[in-house]
C-alpha positions as CSV (number, residue, x, y, z in Angstrom):
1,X,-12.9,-14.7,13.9
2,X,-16.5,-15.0,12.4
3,X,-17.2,-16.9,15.7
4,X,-16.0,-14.6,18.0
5,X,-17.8,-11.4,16.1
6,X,-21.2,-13.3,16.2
7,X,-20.8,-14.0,20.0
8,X,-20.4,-10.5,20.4
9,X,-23.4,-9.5,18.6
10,X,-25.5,-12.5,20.5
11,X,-24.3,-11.1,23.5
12,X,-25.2,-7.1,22.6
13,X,-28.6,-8.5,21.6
14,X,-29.0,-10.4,24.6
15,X,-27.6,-7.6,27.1
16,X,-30.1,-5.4,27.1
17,X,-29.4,-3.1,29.9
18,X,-25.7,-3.3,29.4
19,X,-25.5,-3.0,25.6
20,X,-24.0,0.3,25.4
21,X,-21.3,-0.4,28.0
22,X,-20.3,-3.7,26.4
23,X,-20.5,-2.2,22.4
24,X,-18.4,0.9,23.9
25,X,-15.7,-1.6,25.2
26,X,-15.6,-3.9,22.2
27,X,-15.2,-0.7,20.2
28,X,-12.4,0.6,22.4
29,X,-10.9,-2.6,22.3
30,X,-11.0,-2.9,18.7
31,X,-9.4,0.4,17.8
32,X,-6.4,-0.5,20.6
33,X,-5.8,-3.3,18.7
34,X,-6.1,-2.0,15.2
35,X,-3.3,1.2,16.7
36,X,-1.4,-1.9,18.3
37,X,-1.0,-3.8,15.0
38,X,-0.1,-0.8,13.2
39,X,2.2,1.0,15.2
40,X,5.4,0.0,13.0
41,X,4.2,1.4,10.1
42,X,5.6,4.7,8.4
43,X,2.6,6.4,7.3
44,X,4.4,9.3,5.9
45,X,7.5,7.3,4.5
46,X,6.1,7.9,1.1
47,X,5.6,11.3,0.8
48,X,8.5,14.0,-0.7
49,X,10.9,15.7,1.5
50,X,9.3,19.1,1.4
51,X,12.7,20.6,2.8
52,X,14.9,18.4,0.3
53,X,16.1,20.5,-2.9
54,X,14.1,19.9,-5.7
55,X,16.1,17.0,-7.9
56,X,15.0,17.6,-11.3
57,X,17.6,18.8,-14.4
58,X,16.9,21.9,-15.7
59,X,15.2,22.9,-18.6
């Protein structure tokens, strides 16, 4: 993993003229494959039913 992020620096460095194209596709690359690793998850599986009834006894 290390290797692979310090070839892509190396190369960003080297690529002078191309730098911002290459570091714009690494980046869009990245965040497809952060949104592809994560698309199971339930991000709002842990919050309250705001429509359920509220469960608590009374007082």
């Amino acid at each position: 993993m290390f290797s692979v992020l310090y070839s892509l620096i190396y190369m960003l460095l080297r690529l002078e003229d191309n730098a911002l194209l290459v570091g714009a596709v690494a980046s869009f690359v990245a965040v497809a494959v952060a949104m592809y690793l994560t698309r199971s998850i339930d991000w709002y599986g842990s919050l309250p039913d705001a429509t359920a009834p509220n469960q608590q006894p009374a007082a």
